[in-house]
C-alpha positions as CSV (number, residue, x, y, z in Angstrom):
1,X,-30.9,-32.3,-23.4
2,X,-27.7,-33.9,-22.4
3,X,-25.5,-31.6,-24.8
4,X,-27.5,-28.6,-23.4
5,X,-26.0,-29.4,-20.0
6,X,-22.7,-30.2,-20.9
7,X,-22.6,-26.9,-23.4
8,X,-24.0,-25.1,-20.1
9,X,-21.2,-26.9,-18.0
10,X,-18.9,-25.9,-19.9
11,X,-19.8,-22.1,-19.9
12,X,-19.9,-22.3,-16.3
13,X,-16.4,-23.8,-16.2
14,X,-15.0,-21.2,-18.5
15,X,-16.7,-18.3,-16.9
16,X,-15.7,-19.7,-13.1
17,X,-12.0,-19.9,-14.7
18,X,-11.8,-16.0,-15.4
19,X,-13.2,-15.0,-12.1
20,X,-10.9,-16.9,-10.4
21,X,-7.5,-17.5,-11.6
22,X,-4.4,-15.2,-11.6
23,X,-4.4,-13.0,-14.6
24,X,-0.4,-12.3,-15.8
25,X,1.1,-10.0,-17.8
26,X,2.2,-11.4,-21.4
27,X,3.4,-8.3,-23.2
28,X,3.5,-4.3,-22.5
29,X,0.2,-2.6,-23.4
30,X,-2.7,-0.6,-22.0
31,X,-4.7,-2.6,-19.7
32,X,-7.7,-2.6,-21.0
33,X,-6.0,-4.5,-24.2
34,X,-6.8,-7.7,-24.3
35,X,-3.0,-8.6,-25.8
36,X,-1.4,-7.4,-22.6
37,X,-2.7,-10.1,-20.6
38,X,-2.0,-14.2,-20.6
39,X,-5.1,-15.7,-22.4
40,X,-7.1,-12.5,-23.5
41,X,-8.8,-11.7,-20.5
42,X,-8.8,-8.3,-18.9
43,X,-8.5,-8.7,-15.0
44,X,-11.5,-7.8,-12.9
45,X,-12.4,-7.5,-9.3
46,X,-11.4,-11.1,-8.4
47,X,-8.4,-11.3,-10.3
48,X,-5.2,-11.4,-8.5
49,X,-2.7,-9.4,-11.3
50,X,0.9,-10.1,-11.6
51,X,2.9,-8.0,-14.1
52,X,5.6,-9.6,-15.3
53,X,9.6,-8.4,-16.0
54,X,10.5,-6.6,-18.9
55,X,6.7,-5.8,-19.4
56,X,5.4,-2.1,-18.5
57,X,1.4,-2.4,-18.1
58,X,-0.4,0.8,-18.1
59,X,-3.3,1.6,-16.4
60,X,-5.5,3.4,-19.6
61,X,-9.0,3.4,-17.2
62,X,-10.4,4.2,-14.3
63,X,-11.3,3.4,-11.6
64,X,-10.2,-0.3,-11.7
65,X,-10.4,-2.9,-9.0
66,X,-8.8,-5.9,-8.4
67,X,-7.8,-8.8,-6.0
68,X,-4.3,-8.4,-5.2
69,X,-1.4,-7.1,-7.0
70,X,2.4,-8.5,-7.6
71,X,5.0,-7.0,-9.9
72,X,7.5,-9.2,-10.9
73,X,11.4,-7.8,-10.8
74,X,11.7,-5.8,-14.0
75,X,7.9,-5.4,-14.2
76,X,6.4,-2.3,-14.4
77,X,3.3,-0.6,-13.3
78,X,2.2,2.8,-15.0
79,X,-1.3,4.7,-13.2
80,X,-1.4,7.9,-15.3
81,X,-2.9,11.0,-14.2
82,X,-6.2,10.9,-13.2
83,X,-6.6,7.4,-12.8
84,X,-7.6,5.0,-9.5
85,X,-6.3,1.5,-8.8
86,X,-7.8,-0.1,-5.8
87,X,-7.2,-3.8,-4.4
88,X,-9.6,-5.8,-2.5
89,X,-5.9,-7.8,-0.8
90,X,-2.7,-6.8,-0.4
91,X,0.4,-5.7,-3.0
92,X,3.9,-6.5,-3.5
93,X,5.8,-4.6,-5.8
94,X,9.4,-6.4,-7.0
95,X,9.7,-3.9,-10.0
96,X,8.1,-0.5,-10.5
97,X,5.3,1.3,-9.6
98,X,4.9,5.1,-11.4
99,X,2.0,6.9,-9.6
100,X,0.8,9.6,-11.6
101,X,-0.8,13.6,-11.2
102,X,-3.6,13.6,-9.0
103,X,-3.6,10.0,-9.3
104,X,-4.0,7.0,-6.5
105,X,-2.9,3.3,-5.2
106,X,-5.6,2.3,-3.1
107,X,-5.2,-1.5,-0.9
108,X,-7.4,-2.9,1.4
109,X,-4.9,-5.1,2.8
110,X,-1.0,-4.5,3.5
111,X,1.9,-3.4,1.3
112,X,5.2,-5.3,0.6
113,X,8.0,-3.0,-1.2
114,X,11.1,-3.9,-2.2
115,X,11.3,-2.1,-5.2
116,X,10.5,1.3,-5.9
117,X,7.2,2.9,-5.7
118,X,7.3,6.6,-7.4
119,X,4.9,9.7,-8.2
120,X,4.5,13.4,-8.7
121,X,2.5,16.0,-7.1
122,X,-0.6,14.7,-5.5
123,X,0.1,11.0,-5.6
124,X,-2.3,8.9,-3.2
125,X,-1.1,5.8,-1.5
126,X,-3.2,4.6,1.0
127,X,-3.0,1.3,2.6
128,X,-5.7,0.0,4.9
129,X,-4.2,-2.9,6.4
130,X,-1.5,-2.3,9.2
131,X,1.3,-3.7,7.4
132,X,3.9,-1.8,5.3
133,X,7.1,-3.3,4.5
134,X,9.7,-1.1,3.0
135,X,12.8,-2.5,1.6
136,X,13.4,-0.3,-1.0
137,X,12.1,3.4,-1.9
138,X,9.1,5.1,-2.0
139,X,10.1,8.5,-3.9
140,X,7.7,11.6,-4.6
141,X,7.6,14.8,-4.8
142,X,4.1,15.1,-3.0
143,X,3.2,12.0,-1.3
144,X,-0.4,11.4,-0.2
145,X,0.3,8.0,2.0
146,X,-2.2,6.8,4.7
147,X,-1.8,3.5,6.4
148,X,-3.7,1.0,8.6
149,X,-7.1,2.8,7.3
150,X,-9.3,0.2,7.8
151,X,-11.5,-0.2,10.4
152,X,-14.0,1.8,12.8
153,X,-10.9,2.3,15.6
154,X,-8.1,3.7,13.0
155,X,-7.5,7.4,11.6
156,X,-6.0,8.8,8.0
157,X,-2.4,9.8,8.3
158,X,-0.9,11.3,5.4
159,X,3.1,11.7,5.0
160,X,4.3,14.7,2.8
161,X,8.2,13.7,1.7
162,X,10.0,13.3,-0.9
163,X,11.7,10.0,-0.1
164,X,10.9,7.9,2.8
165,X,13.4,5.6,3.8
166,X,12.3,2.5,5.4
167,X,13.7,4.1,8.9
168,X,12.1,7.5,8.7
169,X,8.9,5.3,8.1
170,X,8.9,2.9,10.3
171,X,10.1,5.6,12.9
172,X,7.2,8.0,11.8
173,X,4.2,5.2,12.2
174,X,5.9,4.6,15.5
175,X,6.1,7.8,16.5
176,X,2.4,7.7,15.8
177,X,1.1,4.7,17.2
178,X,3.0,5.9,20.6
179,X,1.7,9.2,21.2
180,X,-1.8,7.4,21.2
181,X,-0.9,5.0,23.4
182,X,0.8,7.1,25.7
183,X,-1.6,9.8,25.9
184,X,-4.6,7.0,26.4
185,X,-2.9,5.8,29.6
186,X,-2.9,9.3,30.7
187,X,-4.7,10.2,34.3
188,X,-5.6,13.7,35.3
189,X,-2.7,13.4,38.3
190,X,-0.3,12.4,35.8
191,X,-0.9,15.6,34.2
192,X,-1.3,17.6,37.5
193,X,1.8,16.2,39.6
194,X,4.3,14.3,37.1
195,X,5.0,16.1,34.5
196,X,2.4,14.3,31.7
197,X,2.7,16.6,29.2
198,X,6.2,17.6,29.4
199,X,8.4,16.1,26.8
200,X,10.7,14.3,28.3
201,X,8.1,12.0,30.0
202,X,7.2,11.2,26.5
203,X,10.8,9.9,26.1
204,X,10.4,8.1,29.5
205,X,7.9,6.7,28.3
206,X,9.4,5.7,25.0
207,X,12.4,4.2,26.3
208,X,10.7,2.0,28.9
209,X,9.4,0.0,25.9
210,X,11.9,0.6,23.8
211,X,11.9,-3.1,22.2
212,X,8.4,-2.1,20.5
213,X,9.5,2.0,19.7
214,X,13.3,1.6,18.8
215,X,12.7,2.8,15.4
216,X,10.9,5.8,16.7
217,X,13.3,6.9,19.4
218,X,16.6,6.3,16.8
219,X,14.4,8.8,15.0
220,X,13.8,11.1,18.1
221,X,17.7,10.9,18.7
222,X,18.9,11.9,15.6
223,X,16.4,14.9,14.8
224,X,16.5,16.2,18.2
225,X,18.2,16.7,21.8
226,X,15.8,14.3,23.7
């Protein structure tokens, strides 16, 4: 009886271990390959992933899911056409991430860039938390990207470019986030008798909180007499 329970404790432990631990890269390889990954175990839903430098993991299934992502500086992720990541958490990408045909990047939580995050024609990025963080580039020839998707109160925005510099994004969300605030403080005599709609109370608008909407106005100023 007593070796029963310690065999079964020990199963437990084991089994408790792969659910919960952060799974790393320890070679390039498929994903689904046991080889590719410290200690033999695939990653799962409750895995938080890191992909390691010098090692290019590619994503040979689909749809996978996974805790949170984090690829190391000189790490490389590969999601080939066709094929769905999604993360419960958030990703932060040091190294590479290639974004295939008709393929997507789907996180829960924020995004944290400072790398290079790359695809072709009708790559999806969506994240749902309200965070992105752009230090470096996120290059495409047809970009699907939708941020701050979570939640009842939120809308999809999708982004066609083919780069998006961390000012033309940060001015874009603004630009975004302050039409719908402007417009909900709206009154019918704003409208009626000062000009609501016109666009330069927009601007007015714009400027007198300019410490939240600088992006967006250095934007507005250098696309456009405003």
């Amino acid at each position: 009886m007593r070796k029963n329970l310690l065999l079964l404790f020990a199963l437990l432990a084991i089994q408790f271990a792969a659910i919960s631990q952060t799974i790393t890269s320890a070679q390039t390889g498929n994903w689904t390959a046991t080889t590719t990954w410290v200690g033999g175990i695939v990653p799962g839903s409750a895995n938080d992933v890191v992909i390691d430098a010098t090692h290019t993991v590619t994503l040979n299934t689909t749809p996978v899911t996974i805790n949170s992502l984090t690829v190391n500086a000189g790490g490389t992720l590969t999601i080939p056409i066709f094929n769905q990541l999604y993360i419960n958490l958030d990703a932060t990408n040091n190294g590479t991430i290639n974004i295939g045909n008709n393929s997507g990047l789907r996180m829960n939580g924020s995004l944290f860039n400072n790398s290079s995050i790359a695809g072709v024609v009708n790559s999806i990025l969506i994240v749902g938390g309200s965070q992105v963080q752009n230090t470096g580039t996120l290059q495409c020839s047809t970009l699907y990207f939708a941020t701050n998707t979570a939640g009842t109160s939120t809308f999809e925005l999708r982004i066609f470019a083919s780069t998006l510099s961390l000012p033309t994004l940060t001015g874009t969300l603004g630009f975004v986030a302050s039409t719908v605030d402007y417009t909900r403080s709206l009154t019918t005599q704003d409208i009626a008798q000062r000009d609501g709609w016109l666009w330069g109370s927009y601007v007015d608008f714009l400027r007198q909180r300019s410490d939240t909407y600088a992006p967006t106005l250095n934007l507005l100023e250098s696309t456009c007499a405003c």
